[in-house]
N, C-alpha and C positions, 0 to 999 in steps of 0.2 A: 412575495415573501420579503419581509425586511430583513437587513442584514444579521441583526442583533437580535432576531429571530429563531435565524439560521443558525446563528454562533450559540447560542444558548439550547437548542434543540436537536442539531445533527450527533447524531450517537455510531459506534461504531452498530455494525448490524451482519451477525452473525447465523441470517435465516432468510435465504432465498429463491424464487419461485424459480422455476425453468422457464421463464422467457427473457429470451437473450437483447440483448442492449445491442440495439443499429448502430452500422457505422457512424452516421449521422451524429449520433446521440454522443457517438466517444470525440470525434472529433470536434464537437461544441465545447466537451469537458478540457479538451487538450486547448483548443481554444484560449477558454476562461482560466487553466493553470499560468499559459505562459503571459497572462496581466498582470503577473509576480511582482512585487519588487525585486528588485537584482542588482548587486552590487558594480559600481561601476559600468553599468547597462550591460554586464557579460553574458546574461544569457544563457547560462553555461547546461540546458536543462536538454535533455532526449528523451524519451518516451518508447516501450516498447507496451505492444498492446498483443494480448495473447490472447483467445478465445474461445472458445465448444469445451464442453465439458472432458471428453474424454481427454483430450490434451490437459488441463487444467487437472483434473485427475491424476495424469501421470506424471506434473510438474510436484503436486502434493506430494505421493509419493516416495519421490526422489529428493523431495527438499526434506522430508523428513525423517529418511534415511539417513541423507548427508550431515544434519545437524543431530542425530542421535550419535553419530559416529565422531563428529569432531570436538562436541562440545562435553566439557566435564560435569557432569551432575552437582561433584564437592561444589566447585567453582561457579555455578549457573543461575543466576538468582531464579531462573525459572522451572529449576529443576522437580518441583511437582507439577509440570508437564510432559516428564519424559513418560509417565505412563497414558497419558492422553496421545503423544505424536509416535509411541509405540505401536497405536491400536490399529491395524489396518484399516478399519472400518472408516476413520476420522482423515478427515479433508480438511486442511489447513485452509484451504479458501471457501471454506463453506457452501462448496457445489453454486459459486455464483458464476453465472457465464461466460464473466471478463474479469482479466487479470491486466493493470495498467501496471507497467513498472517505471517509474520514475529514474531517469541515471543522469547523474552527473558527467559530465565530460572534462578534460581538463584544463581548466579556466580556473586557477589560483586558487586559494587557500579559500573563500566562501563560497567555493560552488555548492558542496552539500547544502549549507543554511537556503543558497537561494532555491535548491530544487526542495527542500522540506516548505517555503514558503508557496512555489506551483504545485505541489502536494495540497497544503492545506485548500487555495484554491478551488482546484478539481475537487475535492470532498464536497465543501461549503456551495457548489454549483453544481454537483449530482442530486443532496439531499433539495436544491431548490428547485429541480426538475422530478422530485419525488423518487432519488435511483438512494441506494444505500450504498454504503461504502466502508470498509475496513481496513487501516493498516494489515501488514501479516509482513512483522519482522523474523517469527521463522524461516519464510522462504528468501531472505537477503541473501544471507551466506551463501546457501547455492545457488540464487541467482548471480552471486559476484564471481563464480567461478570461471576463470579464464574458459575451461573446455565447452559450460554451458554456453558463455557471452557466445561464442563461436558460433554453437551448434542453433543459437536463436538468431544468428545474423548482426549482434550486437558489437561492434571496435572493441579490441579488447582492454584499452586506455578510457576507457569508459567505468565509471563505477556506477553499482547497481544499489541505491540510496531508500528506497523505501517503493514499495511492492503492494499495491491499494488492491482489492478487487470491488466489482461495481456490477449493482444488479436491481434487478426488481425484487423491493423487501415482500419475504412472503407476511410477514408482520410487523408493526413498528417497534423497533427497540424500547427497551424501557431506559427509563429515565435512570440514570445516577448521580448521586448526590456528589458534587466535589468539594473539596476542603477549602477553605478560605484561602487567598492569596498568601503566600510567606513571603512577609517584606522582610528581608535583610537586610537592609540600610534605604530609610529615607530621611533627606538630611537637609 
């Protein structure tokens, strides 16, 4: 697959089959994140890799408990989701078999930037090995939570930056249109 391919056709993908992604397969993905660029060679990227549904289930859950409770609806630009992450029915990671979380450790002021760029990454080399993949910034905040990081084995100087799951698409996403670049100054 060419690069600009992949860039132009990896979609988030929010529908996936029950068959679980090998070890193998995640750490090829962890692999191809940490080819990142990274400021001042720091490195600053962790990886916590969670797996089987029911676990993954009770992560949903819990994450979206913890974010109906802390977050203000008035204030929320996503607040016509609070009746979607209300519904018990609804799995914030879309019953996909793995859950990658991506965490910054503390290594200066662009650690985030460089683990959002080992994020993109691992995406951009799941959809090339045909795995789907989706952000799932509801489950950050309780993943950042000091008693979880604990309770997953994770330092608690650690921040918890962005939460992928990765699966086999049960269908390919569709396509969406994006808006043209917004140049604010080219000079």
């Amino acid at each position: 697959m060419e690069l600009i391919d992949a860039i132009y056709h990896r979609r988030a993908c929010r529908d996936y089959t029950a068959r679980a992604v090998s070890r193998s397969v995640l750490i090829e993905l962890l692999k191809a994140a940490v080819q990142a660029p990274t400021g001042m060679h720091a490195e600053p990227w962790a990886f916590g890799v969670f797996q089987g549904n029911a676990q993954l289930q009770d992560y949903s859950d819990r994450a979206k408990m913890h974010y109906l409770r802390v977050f203000d609806p008035g204030g929320d630009p996503h607040a016509m989701h609070h009746d979607m992450l209300g519904d018990p029915k609804f799995n914030i990671f879309y019953n996909a078999t793995s859950l990658v979380v991506v965490y910054a450790k503390p290594a200066g002021q662009f650690a985030s930037v460089d683990c959002c760029l080992a994020a993109q990454n691992l995406m951009l080399a799941a959809h090339g090995m045909g795995l789907g993949t989706c952000p799932i910034g509801f489950a950050q905040p309780w993943l950042d939570l000091s008693e979880v990081k604990a309770e997953l084995g994770i330092p608690d100087d650690y921040t918890a930056v962005l939460p992928i799951i990765v699966g086999y698409p049960a269908k390919a996403p569709d396509a969406v249109a994006r808006k043209e670049p917004d140049i604010a100054s080219w000079r």
